[in-house]
C-alpha positions in Angstrom: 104.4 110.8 64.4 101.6 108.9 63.0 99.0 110.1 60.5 95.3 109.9 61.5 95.3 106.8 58.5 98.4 105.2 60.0 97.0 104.9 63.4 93.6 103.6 62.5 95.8 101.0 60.5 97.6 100.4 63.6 94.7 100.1 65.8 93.2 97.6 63.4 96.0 95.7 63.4 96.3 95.5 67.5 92.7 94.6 67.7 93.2 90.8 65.8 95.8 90.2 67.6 94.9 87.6 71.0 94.7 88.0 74.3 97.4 87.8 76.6 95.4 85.5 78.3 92.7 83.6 76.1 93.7 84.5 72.7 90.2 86.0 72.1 89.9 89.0 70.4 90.8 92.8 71.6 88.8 95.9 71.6 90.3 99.7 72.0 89.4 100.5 75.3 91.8 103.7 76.1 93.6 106.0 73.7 96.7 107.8 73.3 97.8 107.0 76.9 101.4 108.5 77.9 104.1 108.2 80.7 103.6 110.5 83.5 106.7 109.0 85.4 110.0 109.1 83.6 109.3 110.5 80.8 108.9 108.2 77.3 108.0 110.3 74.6 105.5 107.3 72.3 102.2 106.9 73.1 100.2 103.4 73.8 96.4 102.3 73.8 94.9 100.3 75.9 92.6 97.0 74.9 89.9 95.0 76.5 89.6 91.1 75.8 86.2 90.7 75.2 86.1 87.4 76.3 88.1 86.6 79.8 88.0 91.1 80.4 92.0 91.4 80.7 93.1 95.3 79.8 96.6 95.4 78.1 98.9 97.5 76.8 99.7 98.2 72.9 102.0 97.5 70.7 103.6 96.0 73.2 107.6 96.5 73.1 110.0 93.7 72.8 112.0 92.2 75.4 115.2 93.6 73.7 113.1 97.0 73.7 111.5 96.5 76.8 115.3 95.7 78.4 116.5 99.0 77.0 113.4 100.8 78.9 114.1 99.5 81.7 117.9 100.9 81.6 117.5 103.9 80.4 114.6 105.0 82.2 113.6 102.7 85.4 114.5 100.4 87.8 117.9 101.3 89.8 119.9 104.1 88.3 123.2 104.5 90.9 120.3 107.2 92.7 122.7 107.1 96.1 123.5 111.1 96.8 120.2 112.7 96.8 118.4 113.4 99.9 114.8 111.6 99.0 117.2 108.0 98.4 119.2 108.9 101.9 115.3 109.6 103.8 113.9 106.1 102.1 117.0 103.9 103.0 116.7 105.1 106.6 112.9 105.2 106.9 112.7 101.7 104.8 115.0 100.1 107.7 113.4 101.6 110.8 110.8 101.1 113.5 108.3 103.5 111.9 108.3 101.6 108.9 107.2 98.7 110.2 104.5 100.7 111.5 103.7 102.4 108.5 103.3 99.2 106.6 101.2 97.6 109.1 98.8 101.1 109.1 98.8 101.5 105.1 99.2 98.0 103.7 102.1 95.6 102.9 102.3 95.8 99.0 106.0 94.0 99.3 105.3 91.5 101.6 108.0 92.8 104.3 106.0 92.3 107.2 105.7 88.6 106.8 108.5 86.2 108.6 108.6 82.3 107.8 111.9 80.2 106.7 112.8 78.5 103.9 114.0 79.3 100.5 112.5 83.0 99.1 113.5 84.1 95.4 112.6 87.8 95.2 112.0 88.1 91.3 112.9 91.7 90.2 114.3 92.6 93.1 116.3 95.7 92.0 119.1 97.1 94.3 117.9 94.3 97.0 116.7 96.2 99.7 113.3 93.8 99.6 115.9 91.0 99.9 117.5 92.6 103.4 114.1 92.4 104.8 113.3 89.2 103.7 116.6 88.2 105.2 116.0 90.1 108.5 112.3 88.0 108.5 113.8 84.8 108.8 113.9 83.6 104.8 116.9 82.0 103.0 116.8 84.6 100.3 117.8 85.5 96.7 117.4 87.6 93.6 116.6 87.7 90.2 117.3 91.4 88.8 117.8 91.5 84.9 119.3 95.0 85.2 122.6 94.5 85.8 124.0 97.3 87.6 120.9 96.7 90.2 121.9 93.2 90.5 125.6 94.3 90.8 124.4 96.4 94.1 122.8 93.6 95.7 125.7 91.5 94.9 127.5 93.9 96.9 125.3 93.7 99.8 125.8 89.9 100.2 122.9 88.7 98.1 123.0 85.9 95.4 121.1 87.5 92.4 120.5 85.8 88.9 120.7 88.0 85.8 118.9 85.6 83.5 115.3 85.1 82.5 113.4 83.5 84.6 112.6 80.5 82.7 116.3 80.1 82.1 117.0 79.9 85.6 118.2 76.3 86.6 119.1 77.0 90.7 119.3 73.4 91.4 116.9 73.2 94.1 113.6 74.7 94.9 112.1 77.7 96.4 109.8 77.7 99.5 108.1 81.5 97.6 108.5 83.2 95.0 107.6 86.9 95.5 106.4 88.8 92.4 105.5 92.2 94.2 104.9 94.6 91.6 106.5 92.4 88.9 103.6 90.4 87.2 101.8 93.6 85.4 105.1 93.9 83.4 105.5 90.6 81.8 105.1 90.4 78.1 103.5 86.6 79.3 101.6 86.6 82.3 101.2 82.4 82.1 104.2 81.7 81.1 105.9 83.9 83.7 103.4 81.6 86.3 104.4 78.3 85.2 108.2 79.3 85.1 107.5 80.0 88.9 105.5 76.9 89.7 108.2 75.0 88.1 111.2 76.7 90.4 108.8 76.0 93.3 108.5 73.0 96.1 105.3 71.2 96.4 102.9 73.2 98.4 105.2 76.2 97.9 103.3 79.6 97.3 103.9 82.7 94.9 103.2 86.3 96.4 101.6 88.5 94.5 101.0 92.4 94.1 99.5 94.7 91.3 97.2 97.3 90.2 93.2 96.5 90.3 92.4 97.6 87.0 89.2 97.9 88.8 90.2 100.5 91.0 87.8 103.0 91.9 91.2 105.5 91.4 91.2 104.7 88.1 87.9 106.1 87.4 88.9 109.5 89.6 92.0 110.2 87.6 91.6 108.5 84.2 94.4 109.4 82.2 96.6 110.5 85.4 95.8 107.1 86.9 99.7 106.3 88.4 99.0 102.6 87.4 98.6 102.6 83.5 102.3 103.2 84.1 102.9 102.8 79.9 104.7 100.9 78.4 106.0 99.4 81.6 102.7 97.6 82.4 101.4 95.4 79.9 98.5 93.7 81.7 95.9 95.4 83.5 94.9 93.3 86.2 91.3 92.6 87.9 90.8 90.2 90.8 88.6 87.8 88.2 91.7 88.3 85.5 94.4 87.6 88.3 92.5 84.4 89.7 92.2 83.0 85.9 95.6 83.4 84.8 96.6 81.7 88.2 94.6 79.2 88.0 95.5 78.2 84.1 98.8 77.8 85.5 98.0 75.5 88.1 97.5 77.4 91.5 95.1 76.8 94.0 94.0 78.2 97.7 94.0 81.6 95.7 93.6 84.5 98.0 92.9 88.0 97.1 92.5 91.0 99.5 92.6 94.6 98.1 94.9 97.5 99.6 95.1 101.4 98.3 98.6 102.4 99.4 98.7 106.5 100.3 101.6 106.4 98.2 99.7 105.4 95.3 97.1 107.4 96.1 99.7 110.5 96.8 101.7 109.5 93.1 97.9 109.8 91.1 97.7 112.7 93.0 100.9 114.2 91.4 100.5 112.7 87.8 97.3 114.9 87.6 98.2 118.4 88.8 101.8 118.7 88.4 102.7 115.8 85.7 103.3 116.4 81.9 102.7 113.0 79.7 105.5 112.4 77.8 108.0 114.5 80.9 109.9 112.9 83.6 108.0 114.0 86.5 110.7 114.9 89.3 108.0 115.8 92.2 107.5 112.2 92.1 110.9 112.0 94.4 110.7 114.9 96.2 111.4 114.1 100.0 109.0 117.2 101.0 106.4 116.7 99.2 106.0 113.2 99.2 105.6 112.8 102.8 103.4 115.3 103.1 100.8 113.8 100.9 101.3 110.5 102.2 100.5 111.7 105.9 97.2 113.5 104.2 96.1 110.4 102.1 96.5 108.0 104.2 95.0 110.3 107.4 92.5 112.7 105.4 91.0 109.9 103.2 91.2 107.0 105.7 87.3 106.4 105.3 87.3 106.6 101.2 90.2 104.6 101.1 88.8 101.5 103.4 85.3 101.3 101.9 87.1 101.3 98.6 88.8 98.2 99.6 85.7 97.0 101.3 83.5 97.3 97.6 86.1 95.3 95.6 87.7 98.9 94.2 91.1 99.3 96.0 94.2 100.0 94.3 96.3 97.0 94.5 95.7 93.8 94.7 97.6 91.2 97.0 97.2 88.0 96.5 98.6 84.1 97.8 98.6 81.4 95.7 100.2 77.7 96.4 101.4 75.3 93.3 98.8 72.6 92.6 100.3 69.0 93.5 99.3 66.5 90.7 
């Protein structure tokens, strides 16, 4: 545990450092912030660039850290047995899904069919990857947890296990789809140029992630689902997201704004019956969850749409094509 001193010196220290983005300088913008998912014990602070406005995470871990996280504590475990994994596989492959998507909001992209080559870029166990399939898409993976990968291996999938800017496929994708994925990079650019560089001309990269300018962030603060720390590095806005796209050479960039009941429903359970620093099991409970899904998305319909509708939703999809020279 840090001494008062120690963490000022800390804090000091974390504020010279540059931006994710720009390289400007930092200022402490959240304190003391703590895991309300799975349960990491340190605690993380949250900075504002004071030039470009990008919120990030610190210290941030390194990838040998970050990898480790990920292992231990996220990301596919082997969860097959327990009743909330059997309800999702079946719900996830079924008629009402589709439905529920198309009423709530598509934060993985699996209501959209096309053809050509889709790489699903974390895409865990590979259930993302069946749909994909199932939608028409020449599909693989890239999973670095290994056990995940292994399972979608198993289903029939080609997955890589490497970085993505190791990745050498020999050919090119048709789109990349980063749902969820983009907010954990240690470098946002970088990870954007590795995909425009995978990519065919006029190919496009699909995008979701938490609005930093949610308006749920302001109802729950601390219990806010999406600080998420240390898994989410960058806090993203729709002016952030449309920079950092455009550095690395994106254009026809579309953003609309979605609040997923789930999200809504996991915020929800982080602030009455989470601990920071406590794997919150009420997260997967197959009871509760639906229950406040049904009310969230139902109850709240109104709040939730003119959230969207004012530039505050909860996540933020977005389509972006690579820039021909």
């Amino acid at each position: 545990m840090l001494t008062n001193d120690q963490r000022g010196d800390y804090r000091m220290r974390e504020s010279v450092r540059p931006c994710l983005l720009c390289g400007s300088q930092l200022e402490l913008s959240l304190i003391n912030l703590k895991d309300t998912r799975f349960g990491t014990r340190d605690s993380y602070d949250i900075y504002l660039c004071t030039t470009c406005g990008l919120e990030q995470t610190r210290p941030m871990p390194s990838l040998p850290n970050l990898k480790q996280l990920y292992e231990s504590h996220y990301n596919f475990g082997g969860e097959s047995d327990t009743l909330y994994a059997r309800l999702r596989e079946k719900f996830i492959f079924s008629l009402p899904y589709k439905l529920w998507t198309w009423l709530d909001g598509d934060t993985a992209f699996h209501l959209r069919v096309g053809s050509g080559r889709l790489l699903d870029i974390g895409c865990n166990e590979g259930r993302g990857l069946r749909i994909y399939a199932r939608n028409g898409f020449e599909v693989e993976g890239l999973e670095l947890n290994e056990n995940a990968a292994g399972e979608a291996r198993r289903a029939g999938f080609p997955v890589h296990t490497c970085l993505l800017s190791e990745l050498d496929s020999g050919s090119v994708y048709d789109v990349a789809v980063l749902s969820n994925v983009l907010e954990h990079s240690l470098s946002p650019r970088e990870m954007l140029n590795d995909v425009s560089r995978i990519l065919a001309p006029q190919g496009q990269v699909w995008i979701s992630c938490p609005n930093s300018r949610s308006w749920l962030r302001v109802l729950f603060g601390r219990s806010w689902i999406n600080w998420h720390v240390p898994f989410h590095i960058s806090h993203f806005s729709p002016k952030t997201l449309k920079r950092v796209l455009a550095d690395a050479g994106y254009e026809r960039i579309e953003v609309q704004q979605i609040t997923p009941a789930l999200w809504v429903a996991q915020s929800l359970i982080a602030k009455f019956l989470g601990k920071e620093g406590e794997k919150n099991k009420y997260l997967r409970s197959p009871f509760l969850i639906p229950l406040l899904l049904l009310v969230c998305r139902f109850a709240l319909f109104p709040i939730l749409f003119f959230g969207n509708l004012l530039g505050r939703g909860d996540c933020l999809l977005t389509v972006a094509t690579r820039r021909t020279k």
